[in-house]
C-alpha positions, 0 to 999 in steps of 0.5 A, a space after each residue: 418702776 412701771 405704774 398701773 395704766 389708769 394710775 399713772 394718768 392720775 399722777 399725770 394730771 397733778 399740778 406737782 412734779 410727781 417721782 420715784 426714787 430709791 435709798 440712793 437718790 436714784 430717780 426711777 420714776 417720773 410722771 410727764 411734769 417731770 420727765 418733760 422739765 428735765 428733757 426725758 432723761 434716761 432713768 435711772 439717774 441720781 435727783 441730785 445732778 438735777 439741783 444746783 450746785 449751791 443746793 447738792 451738800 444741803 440735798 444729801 445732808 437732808 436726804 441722809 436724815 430721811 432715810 432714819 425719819 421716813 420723810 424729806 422735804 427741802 426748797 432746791 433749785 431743779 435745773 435753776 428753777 425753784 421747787 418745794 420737794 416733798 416725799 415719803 417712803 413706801 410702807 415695807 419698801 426702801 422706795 421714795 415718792 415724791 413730789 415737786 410743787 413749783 416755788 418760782 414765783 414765790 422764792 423771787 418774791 421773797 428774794 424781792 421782799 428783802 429790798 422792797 416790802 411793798 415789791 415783794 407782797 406784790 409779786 406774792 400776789 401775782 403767783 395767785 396765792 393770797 398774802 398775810 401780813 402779821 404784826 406779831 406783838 401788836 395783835 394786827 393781820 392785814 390780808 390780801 384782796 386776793 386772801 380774802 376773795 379765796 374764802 368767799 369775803 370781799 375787803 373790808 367784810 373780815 376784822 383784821 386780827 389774826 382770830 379773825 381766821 385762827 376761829 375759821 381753822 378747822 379744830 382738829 387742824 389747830 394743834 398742829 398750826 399752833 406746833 408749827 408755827 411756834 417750831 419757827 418762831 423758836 428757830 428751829 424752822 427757818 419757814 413756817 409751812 402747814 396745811 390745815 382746813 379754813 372755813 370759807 363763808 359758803 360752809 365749806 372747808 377749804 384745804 391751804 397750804 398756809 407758809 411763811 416767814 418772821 421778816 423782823 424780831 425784837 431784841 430778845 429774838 422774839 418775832 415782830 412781824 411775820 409775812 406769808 401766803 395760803 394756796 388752795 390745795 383742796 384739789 390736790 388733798 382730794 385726790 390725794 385722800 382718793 389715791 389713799 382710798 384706792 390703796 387701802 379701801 377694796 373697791 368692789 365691796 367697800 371693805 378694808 382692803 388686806 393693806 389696811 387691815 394690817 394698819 389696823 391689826 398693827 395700831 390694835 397690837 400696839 395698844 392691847 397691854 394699854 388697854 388690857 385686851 386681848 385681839 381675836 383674827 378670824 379668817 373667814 372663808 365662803 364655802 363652795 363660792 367658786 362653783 357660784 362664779 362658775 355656774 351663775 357667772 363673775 356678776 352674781 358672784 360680785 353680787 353675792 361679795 357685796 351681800 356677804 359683806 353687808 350681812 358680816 358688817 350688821 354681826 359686828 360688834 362695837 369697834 368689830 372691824 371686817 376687811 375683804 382679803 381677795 376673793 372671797 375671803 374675809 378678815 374679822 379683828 375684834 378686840 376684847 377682854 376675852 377674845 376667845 368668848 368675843 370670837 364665839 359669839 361674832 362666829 356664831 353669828 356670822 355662820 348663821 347669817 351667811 348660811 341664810 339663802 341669798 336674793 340676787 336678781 331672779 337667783 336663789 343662792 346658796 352658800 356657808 363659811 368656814 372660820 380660823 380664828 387665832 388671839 393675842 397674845 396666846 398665840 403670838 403677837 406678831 401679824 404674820 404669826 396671827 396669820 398663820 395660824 388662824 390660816 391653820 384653824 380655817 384649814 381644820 374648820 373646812 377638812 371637819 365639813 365646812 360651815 363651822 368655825 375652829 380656833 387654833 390649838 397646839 394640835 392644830 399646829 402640830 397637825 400642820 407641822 406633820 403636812 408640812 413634813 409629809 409634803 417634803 418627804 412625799 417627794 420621795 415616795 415615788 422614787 422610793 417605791 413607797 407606793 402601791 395599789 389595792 383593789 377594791 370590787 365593783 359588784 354587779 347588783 343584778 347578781 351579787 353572786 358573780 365573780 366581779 368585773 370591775 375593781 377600782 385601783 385606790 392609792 396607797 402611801 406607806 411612809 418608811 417611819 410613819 407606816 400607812 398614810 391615809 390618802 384624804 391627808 397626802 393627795 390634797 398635798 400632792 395636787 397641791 405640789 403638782 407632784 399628783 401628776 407624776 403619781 397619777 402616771 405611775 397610777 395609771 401605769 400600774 393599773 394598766 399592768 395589771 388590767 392587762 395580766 388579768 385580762 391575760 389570765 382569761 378575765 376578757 372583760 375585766 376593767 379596773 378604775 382609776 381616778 384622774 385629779 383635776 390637776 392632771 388634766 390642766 397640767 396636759 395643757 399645752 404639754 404635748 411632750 408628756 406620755 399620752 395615756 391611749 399610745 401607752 394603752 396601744 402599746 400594751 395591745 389593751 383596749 380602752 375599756 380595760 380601763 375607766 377614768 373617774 373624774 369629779 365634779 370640780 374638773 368640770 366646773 372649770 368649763 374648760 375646752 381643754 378639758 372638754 376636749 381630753 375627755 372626749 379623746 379618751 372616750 373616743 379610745 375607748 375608755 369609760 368615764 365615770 362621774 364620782 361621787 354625783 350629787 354633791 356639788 352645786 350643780 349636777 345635772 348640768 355636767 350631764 348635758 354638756 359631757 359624755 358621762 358613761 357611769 355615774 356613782 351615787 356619793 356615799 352620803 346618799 348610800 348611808 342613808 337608806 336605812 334612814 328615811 324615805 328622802 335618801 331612798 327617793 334621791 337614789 331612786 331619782 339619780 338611778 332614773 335620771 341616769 338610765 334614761 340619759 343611757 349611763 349605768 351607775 354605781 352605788 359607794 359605800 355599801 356597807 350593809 345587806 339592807 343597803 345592797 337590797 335597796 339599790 338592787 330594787 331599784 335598778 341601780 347597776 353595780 356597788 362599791 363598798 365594804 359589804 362586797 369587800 375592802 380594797 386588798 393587793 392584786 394578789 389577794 383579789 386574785 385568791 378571794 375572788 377571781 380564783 376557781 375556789 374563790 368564796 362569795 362577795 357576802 361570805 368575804 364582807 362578813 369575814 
């Protein structure tokens, strides 16, 4: 299996021969070491070919028994040369990793041991180890020069007993020593082998590999004299301990990573009922951080992580674990009597604490979070169930306005059952015919009065058992999908029919609207094959400004030049861009500078507040301002009152949309209510 450039090179480095293998015993991959002892073999290949004949039965006897315990190890000859073979399986994989240290110099002196004592401790040295040598009843170790010297000391400086090492033994390695050591004295082991940390005499600890062998017993079998060797492995666990931290630490903000998290969440389920707590997950996702990464660049945004994580660390609790999950979503396990309450207050905390302005550099920035939390054991005791979940309370958390936190519910679930079920059925609603367009007018607030000009085409699913379905509940689904594309064709194929019939009808200058998703315009992307909107235009013998294409500010927060491009085209053929819903993204006014904006629509946030206070009239007076100088007419949405129409017309503002002029309705009903001869005013219609 392909390994990452740089970790690769990694395992290239290490002195052990490094590899890969399935359940079967098929070698998949192998790092230099190997490859280059086994003359590059075509891989896959099966490891026990390699062994010696005497060694194959003992290999898959061994090999059988890890695939139950997870783990293998076993001394082999490998192409007649001796190696300790050591691996493990890959957590949710049926592959193995494993290594081969090179045992060569140590099995012939042992082989030697057996003729000469004296021969076989002086081949133990050669290999560079250091030899021990423990008469066992009489409470007497003898150690090598070469023992000594790995610690710093030099002959005669240490007692020769065995305490005078077991003290120098790191304590938390002592019961795993005493384990192994008493599974071969017992002969249940045929060596004796374990890694534990030794204190050399400079302070440091050093990690050895400590393996050996009881040469003589007495008569009831008890051992009399044990004979081994320790090898420096400090090298090795250092790197092992900086794989591991590459594997579960995220290394921008030193965070648990999603791998290790889950360990954890594992380790936390397994001991609630112990402990008689109850676990809370909260999903925890920025607000609006995309449009950081796009308008400040990818550094301020890595700044902005690393600042986030620091702030949600000092809002934890004791035992409160915070892990980065990818981008900028975050994951909080707490653990507690009362989850719920714990939940409350850690998210109370976070949302205000990330709410606070940010200082990176010479940047002020700005954003919020929404939080999804689920508990155990009210809503399930498996990972993936906690996930799901708290991913469904996040989803409701964001469509409630963001910067808040929700914990799931059996509404939430049910809620998300019902999108799952519209996302599968609204793949029939464009075959069946379950879609249609209502028009809604765009007055002009010169003259109120007038017959409109402009109308905008709004969407709208009527689902065959369930009746209407809103448009904030079926687009998001539909961009989603992808399936926005298809419909977003048929949208503008039907507004254009019917710009066409009313231009036909004698209203020349008539212009209908028509929203455009930003998934659209990335799916024509390298897709020349798909219908192009200004041919079919042509083809109709309609011209461009029959038609006007809304577009938000999230498009062109992508910076994309494919996109730059299609709109230029568009605008070249004639049709309008509008900019919806201005003023609340991060950065407006920088759009302006970069794109050919015909009209810009003030959001209706902005709209409602009129009646208000002096700070909504002032921003719509700006946006008004700003947009007449830069040449662009703008529409105000979301008229809903006299008092509101008055305002905006007083400051210049061009056209408004909403319900004091009137709803949207079937193109036959505008027909009748306002472009007919008798047709009654927009004020007459919004009070009716």
């Amino acid at each position: 299996m392909p390994q990452p450039v740089h970790f690769a090179s990694l395992l290239d480095a290490l002195p052990q021969q490094v590899w890969q293998a399935d359940a079967q015993g098929r070698l998949l991959w192998m790092n230099a070491r190997l490859a280059e002892a086994l003359s590059r073999p075509a891989l896959p290949t099966q490891l026990a070919r390699w062994l010696h004949a005497d060694d194959r039965a003992t290999f898959d006897e061994r090999w059988a028994e890890a695939q139950r315990n997870g783990r293998f190890e076993m001394e082999y000859r490998l192409n007649d040369h001796w190696v300790l073979a050591q691996a493990q399986r890959l957590p949710d994989s049926m592959l193995w990793l494993g290594t081969h240290t090179d045992i060569g110099a140590r099995r012939a002196a042992e082989a030697r041991l057996r003729d000469a004592d004296e021969v076989w401790k002086l081949a133990l040295e050669s290999s560079g180890d250091g030899v021990w040598d423990w008469h066992v009843q009489a409470g007497v170790e003898f150690f090598s020069d070469r023992y000594l010297r790995l610690y710093g000391f030099e002959p005669g400086d240490v007692d020769a007993t065995p305490e005078a090492f077991d003290a120098r033994t790191h304590p938390d390695d002592l019961a795993q020593m005493d384990r192994d050591r008493e599974e071969h004295f017992s002969g249940r082991s045929p060596l004796y082998r374990n890694e534990h940390r030794v204190l050399a005499k400079d302070g440091t600890w050093k990690w050895i590999l400590s393996r050996g062998m009881v040469i003589a017993r007495d008569a009831e079998g008890k051992p009399l004299r044990m004979v081994g060797t320790h090898t420096d492995i400090t090298d090795r666990k250092r790197q092992e301990a900086q794989v591991w931290q590459q594997a579960r630490v995220d290394t921008l903000t030193g965070l648990p990573n999603r791998r290790s998290l889950r360990e954890r969440i594992e380790r936390a389920l397994a001991l609630r009922a112990m402990r008689s707590e109850e676990l809370a997950v909260m999903f925890v996702d920025l607000d609006h951080f995309k449009e950081v990464n796009d308008t400040l660049g990818h550094d301020i945004g890595d700044a902005l992580l690393v600042q986030v994580a620091a702030r949600m660390q000092d809002c934890m609790p004791s035992g409160g674990i915070v892990a980065r999950m990818g981008g900028d979503e975050f994951t909080v396990l707490l653990a507690a009597r009362d989850a719920a309450a714990a939940a409350e207050r850690v998210g109370h905390d976070l949302l205000e604490a990330l709410s606070a302005s940010f200082g990176i550099g010479s940047e002020r920035v700005y954003v919020s979070a929404s939080i999804g939390v689920s508990l155990a054991p009210r809503d399930g005791l498996e990972i993936e169930a906690l996930f799901k979940h708290a991913d469904q309370a996040l989803y409701e958390a964001k469509g409630a306005g963001r910067n808040r936190m929700r914990l799931f519910t059996a509404a939430l679930h049910e809620a998300a059952q019902r999108r799952a079920r519209l996302a599968s059925e609204l793949r029939e609603a464009l075959p069946g015919g379950q879609f249609s367009l209502v028009f809604q007018p765009i007055m002009s607030l010169r003259d109120p009065a007038r017959t409109p000009r402009k109308a905008e085409a709004l969407l709208r699913w009527t689902h065959p058992t369930l009746g209407p379905v809103s448009p904030a509940q079926f687009i998001p689904l539909a961009e989603a999908s992808g399936l926005i594309v298809d419909i977003g064709d048929w949208v503008f194929r039907a507004a254009s029919a019917q710009a066409l019939a009313w231009r036909a009808a004698g209203h020349h200058d008539f212009q209908i609207s028509i929203n455009k998703s930003p998934v659209q315009f990335l799916s024509e992307r390298g897709h020349r094959a798909r219908p192009d909107w200004i041919t079919h235009l042509r083809g109709l013998g309609l011209p461009g400004n029959a038609l006007a294409v809304e577009i938000t500010e999230g498009l062109l927060l992508e910076r994309d030049e494919a996109v730059a491009e299609r709109l230029r085209a568009l605008r070249a053929a004639g049709l309008a861009i509008s900019l919806d819903d201005f003023g609340t993204g991060y950065s407006s006014l920088s759009y302006l500078q970069h794109h050919q904006i015909d009209t810009v629509k003030i959001d209706r946030s902005f709209v409602a507040g009129l009646e208000n206070g002096d700070k909504a009239l002032a921003l719509c007076r700006a946006i008004v301002t700003m947009a007449h100088e830069l040449g662009m007419e703008v529409v105000a949405e979301g008229v809903e009152t006299e008092t509101q129409m008055l305002a905006l017309r007083a400051m210049g503002c061009d056209w408004g949309q909403g319900w004091w002029f009137g709803r949207g309705v079937p193109a036959q009903e505008f027909e009748e209510r306002w472009l007919s001869p008798a047709a009654e005013g927009p004020a007459e219609a919004a009070t009716r």
